[in-house]
FILO-335486 format. One record per residue (C-alpha): residue number from 1; residue in one letter; x, y, z. Coordinates in Angstrom, 3 decimals. Layout:
REM residues N
+-----+---+----------+----------+----------+
!   k ! r !       px !       py !       pz !
+-----+---+----------+----------+----------+
! NUM ! a !        X !        Y !        Z !
...
+-----+---+----------+----------+----------+
//
This chain:
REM residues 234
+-----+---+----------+----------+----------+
!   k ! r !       px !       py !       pz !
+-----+---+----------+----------+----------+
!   1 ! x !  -15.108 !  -21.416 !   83.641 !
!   2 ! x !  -17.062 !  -21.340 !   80.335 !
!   3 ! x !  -18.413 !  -17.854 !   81.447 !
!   4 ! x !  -15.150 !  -16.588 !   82.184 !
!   5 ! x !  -13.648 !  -17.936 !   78.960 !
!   6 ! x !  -17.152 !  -16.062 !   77.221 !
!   7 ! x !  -16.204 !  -13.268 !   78.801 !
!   8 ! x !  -12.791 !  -13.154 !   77.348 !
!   9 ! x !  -13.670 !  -14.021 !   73.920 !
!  10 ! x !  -16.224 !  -10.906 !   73.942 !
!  11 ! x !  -13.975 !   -8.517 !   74.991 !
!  12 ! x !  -11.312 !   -9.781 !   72.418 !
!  13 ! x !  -13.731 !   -9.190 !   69.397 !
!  14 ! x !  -14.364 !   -5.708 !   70.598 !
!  15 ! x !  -10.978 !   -4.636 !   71.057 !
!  16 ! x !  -10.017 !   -6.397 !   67.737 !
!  17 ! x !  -12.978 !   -4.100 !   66.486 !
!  18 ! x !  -12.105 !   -1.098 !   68.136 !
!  19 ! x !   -8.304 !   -1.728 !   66.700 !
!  20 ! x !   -9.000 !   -2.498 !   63.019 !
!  21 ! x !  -11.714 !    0.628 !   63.080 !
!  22 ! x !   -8.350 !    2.863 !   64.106 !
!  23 ! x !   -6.108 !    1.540 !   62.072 !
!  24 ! x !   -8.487 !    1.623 !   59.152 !
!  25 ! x !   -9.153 !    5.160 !   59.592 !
!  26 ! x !   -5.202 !    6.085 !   60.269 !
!  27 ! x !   -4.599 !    4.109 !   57.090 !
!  28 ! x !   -7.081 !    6.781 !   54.952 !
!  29 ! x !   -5.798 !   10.109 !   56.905 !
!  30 ! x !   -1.714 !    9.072 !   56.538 !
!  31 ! x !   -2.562 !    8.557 !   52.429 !
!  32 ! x !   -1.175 !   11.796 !   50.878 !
!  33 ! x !   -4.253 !   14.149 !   49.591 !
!  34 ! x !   -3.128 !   13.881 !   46.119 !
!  35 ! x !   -3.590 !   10.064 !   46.212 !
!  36 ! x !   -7.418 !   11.099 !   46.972 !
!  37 ! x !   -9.537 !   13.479 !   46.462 !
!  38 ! x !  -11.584 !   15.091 !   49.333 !
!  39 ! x !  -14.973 !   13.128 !   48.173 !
!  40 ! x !  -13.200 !    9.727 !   47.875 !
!  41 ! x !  -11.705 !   10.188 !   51.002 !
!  42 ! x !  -15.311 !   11.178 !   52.820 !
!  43 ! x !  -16.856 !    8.297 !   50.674 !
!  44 ! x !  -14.578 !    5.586 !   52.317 !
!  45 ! x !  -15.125 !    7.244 !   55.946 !
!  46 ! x !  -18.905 !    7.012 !   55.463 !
!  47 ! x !  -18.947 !    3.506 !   54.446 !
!  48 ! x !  -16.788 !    2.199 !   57.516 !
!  49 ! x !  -19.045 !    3.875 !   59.685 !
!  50 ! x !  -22.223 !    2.673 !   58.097 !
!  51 ! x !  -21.144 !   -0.890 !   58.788 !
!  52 ! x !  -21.485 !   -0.276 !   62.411 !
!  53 ! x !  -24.298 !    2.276 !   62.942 !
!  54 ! x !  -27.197 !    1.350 !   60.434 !
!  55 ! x !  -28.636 !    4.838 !   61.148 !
!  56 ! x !  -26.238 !    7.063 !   60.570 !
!  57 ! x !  -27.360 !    6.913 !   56.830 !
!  58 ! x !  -29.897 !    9.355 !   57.871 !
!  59 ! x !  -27.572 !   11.892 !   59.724 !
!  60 ! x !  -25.222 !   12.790 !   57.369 !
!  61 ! x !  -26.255 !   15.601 !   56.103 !
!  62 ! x !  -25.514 !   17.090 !   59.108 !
!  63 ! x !  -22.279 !   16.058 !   59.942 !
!  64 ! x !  -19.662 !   17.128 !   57.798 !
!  65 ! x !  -16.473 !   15.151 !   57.733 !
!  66 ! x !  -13.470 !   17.660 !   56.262 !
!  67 ! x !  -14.040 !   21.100 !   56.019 !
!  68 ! x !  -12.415 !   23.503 !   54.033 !
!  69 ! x !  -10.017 !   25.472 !   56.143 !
!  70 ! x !   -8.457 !   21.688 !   57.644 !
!  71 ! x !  -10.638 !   20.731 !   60.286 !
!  72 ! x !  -11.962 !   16.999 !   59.773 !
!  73 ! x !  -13.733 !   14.761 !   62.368 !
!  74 ! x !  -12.156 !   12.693 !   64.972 !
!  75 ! x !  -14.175 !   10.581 !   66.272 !
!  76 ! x !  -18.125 !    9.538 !   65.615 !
!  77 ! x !  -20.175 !    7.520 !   68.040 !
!  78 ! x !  -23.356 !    7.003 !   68.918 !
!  79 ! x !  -25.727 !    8.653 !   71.406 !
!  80 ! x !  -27.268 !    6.020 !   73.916 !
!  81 ! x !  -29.866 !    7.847 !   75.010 !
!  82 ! x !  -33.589 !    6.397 !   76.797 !
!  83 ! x !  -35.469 !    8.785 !   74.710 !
!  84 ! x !  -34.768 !   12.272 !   76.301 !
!  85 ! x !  -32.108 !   14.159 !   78.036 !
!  86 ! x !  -32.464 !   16.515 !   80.553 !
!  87 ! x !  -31.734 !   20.410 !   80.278 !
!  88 ! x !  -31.500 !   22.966 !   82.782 !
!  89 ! x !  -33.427 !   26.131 !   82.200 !
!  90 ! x !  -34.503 !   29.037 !   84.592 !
!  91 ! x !  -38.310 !   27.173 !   84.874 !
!  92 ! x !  -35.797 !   24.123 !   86.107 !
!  93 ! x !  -34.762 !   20.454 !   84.733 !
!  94 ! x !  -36.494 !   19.769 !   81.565 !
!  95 ! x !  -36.929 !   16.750 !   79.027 !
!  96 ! x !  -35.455 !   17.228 !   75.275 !
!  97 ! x !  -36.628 !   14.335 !   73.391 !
!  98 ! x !  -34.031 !   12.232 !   72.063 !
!  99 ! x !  -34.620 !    9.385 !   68.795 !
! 100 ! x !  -31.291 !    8.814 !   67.457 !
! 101 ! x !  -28.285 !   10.920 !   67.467 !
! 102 ! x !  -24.723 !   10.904 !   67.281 !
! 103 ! x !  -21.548 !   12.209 !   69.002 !
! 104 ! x !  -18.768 !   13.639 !   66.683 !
! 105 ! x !  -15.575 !   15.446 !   67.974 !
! 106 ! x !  -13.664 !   17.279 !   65.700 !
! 107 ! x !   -9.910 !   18.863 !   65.507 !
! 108 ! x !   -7.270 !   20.678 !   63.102 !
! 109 ! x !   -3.341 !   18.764 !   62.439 !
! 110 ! x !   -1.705 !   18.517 !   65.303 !
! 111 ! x !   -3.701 !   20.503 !   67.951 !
! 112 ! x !   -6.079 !   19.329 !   70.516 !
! 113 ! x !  -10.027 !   19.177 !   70.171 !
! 114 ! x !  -11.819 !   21.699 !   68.843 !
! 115 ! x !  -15.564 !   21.218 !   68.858 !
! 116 ! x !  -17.803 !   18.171 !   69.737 !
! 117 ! x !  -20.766 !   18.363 !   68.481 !
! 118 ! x !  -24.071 !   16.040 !   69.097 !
! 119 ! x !  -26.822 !   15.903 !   66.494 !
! 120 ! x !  -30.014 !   14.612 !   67.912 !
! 121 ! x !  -33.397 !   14.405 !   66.092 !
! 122 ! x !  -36.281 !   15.337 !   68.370 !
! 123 ! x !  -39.971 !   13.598 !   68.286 !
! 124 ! x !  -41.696 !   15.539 !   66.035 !
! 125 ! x !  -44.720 !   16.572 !   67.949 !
! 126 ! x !  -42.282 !   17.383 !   70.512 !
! 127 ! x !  -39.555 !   19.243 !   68.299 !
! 128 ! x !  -40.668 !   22.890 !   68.938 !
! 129 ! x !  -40.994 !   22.609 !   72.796 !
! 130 ! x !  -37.331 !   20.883 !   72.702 !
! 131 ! x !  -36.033 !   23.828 !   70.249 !
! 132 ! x !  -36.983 !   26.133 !   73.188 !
! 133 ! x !  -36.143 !   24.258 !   76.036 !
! 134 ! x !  -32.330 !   24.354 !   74.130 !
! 135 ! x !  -32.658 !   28.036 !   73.596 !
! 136 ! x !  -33.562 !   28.441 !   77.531 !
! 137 ! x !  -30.819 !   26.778 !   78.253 !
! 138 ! x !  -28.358 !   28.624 !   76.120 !
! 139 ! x !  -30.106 !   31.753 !   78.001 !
! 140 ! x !  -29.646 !   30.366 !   81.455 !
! 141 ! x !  -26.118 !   29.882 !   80.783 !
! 142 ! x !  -25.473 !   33.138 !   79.431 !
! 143 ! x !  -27.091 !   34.827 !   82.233 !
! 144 ! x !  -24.815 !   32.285 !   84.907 !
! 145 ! x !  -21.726 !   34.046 !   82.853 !
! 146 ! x !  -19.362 !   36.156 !   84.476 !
! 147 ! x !  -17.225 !   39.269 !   82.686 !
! 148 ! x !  -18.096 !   39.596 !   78.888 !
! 149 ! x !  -19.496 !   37.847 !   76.725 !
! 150 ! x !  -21.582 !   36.632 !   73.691 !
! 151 ! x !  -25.363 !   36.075 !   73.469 !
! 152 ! x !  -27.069 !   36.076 !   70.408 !
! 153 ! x !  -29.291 !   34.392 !   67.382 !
! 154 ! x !  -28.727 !   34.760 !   63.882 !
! 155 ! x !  -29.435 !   32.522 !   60.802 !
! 156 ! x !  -27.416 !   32.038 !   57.439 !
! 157 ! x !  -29.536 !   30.388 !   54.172 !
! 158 ! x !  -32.167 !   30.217 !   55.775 !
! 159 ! x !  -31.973 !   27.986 !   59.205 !
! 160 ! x !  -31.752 !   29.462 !   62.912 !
! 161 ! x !  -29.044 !   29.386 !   65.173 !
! 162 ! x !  -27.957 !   30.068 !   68.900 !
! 163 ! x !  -24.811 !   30.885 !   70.547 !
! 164 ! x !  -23.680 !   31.941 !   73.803 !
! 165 ! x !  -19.339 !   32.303 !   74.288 !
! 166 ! x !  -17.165 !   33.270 !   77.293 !
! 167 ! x !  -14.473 !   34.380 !   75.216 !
! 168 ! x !  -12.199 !   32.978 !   77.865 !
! 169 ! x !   -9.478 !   30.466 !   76.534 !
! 170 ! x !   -8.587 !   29.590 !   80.416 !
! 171 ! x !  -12.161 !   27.765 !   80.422 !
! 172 ! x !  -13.887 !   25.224 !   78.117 !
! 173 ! x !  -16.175 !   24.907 !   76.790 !
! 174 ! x !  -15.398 !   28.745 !   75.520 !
! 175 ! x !  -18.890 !   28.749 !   73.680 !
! 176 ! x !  -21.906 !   26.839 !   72.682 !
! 177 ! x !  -24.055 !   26.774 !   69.580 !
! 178 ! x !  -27.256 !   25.244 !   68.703 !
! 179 ! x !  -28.270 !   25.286 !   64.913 !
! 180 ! x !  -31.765 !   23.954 !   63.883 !
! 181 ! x !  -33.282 !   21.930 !   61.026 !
! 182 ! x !  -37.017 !   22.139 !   61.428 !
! 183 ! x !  -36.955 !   19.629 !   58.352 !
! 184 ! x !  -36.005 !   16.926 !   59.954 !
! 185 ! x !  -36.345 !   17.664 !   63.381 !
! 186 ! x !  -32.870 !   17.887 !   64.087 !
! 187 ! x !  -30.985 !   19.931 !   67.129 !
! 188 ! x !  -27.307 !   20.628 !   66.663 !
! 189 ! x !  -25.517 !   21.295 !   69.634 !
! 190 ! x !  -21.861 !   22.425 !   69.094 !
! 191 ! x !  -19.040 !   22.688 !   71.958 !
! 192 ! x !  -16.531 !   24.763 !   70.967 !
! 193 ! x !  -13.358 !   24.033 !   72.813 !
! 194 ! x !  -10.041 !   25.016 !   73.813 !
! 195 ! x !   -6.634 !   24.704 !   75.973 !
! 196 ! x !   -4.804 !   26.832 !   77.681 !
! 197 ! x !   -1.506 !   26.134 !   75.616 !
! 198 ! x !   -1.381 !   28.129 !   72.781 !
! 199 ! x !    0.259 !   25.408 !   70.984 !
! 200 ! x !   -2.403 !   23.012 !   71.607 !
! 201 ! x !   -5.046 !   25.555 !   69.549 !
! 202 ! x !   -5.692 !   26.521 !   66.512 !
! 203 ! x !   -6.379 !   30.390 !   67.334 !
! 204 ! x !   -4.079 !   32.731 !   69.334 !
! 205 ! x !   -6.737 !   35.362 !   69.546 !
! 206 ! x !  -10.532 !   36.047 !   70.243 !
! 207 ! x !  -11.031 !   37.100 !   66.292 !
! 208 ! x !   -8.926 !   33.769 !   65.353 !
! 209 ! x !  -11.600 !   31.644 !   67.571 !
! 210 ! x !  -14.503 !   34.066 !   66.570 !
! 211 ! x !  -13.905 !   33.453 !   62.667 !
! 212 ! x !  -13.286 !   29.527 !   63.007 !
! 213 ! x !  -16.659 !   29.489 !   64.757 !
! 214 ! x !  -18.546 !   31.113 !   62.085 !
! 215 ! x !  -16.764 !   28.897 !   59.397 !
! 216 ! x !  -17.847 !   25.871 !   61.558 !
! 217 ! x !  -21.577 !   26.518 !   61.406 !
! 218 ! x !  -21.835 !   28.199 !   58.285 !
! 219 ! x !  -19.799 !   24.982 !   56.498 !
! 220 ! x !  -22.335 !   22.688 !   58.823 !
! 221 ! x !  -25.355 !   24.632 !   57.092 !
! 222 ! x !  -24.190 !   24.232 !   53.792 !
! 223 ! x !  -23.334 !   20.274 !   54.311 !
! 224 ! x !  -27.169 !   20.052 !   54.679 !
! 225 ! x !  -28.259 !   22.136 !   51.714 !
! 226 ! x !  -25.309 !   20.557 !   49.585 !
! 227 ! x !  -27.389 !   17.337 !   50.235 !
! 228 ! x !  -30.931 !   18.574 !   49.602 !
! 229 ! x !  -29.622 !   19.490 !   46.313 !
! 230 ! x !  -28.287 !   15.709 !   45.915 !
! 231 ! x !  -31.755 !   14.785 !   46.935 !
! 232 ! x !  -33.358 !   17.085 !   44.261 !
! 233 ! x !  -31.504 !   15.516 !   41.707 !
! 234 ! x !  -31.754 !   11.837 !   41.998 !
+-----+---+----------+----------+----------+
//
């Protein structure tokens, strides 16, 4: 009986939890954005969040909250991973070493999901070999593809990115980017999604999607050098 009645109590403090961490967040998005400002708003998110992961100090400079054109983050949780997570590549399965990381889906007013994106930071004796084993991947993927499609790196300021993209809205994810931060160690992995119901979306066409994407990881790479600059002038 005192188990059961252990049991009970548990599971009531984490659903109390779960509910105050919604309604605290639902409280700061239904606030009308001329009662805050963009960086008050992003202060308060950070500091709810840092009371419950002690790490995620560390990641955000890669995880941009609100972005410019409307998008803001949905949810952010944390990555339970044993140390590595396995990729397939054309050699086979391979290990991707995994610290820390974190899980953040993201979405525009009233529409479904857009991207979730996970932000891992590698070992670093082990960060190169992972950075390719994610590329391989990518490739392996892009070769699996049927009918058109994109393959292709690029960088912007500076850091290196990956994307492969279906441009099919009938199937999600319709693309997949990785964006490196040799820094730090850090692999970005973005799933881009969509629904089959227009109204669910925020793009109606293949440009719509293609220029959302390149918003997404451009405003991800400045969120990083916006914070070296911080750093530089402390």
């Amino acid at each position: 009986m005192k188990k059961i009645i252990v049991i009970i109590s548990i599971t009531g403090v984490v659903i109390i939890m779960v509910l105050s961490g919604v309604l605290f967040i639902n409280y700061f998005r239904s606030l009308p954005y001329t009662q805050m400002t963009k960086e008050q708003r992003e202060s308060n998110y950070k500091e709810y969040y840092e009371k419950h992961f002690s790490s995620v100090k560390d990641f955000w400079p890669y995880i941009p909250l609100i972005f410019k054109d409307g998008l803001e983050f949905d949810e952010i949780s944390r990555i339970n991973s044993p140390g590595s997570r396995t990729v397939k590549t054309s050699q086979g399965e391979e290990k991707v070493t995994v610290v820390d990381g974190y899980r953040i889906m993201y979405k525009y007013p009233e529409t479904g999901y857009f991207a979730k994106m996970h932000v891992e930071k590698s070992q670093k004796e082990e960060y190169e070999n992972d950075k390719q084993k994610v590329i391989d991947q990518l490739k392996l993927l892009s070769n699996q593809a049927q009918g058109k499609h994109d393959d292709y790196s690029d960088s912007y300021k500076g850091y290196e990115y990956y994307y492969i993209g279906n441009n099919d809205f009938n199937a999600s994810p319709v693309g997949v980017a990785a964006v490196f931060f040799s820094e730090n160690q850090i692999i970005t992995t973005i799933y881009f999604l969509t629904n089959p119901k227009p109204s669910n979306r925020k793009f109606q066409t293949i440009e719509e999607f293609k220029l959302l994407k390149d918003n997404f990881i451009k405003e991800l790479i400045d969120n990083k050098i916006k914070n070296i600059s911080k750093e530089i002038l402390k």
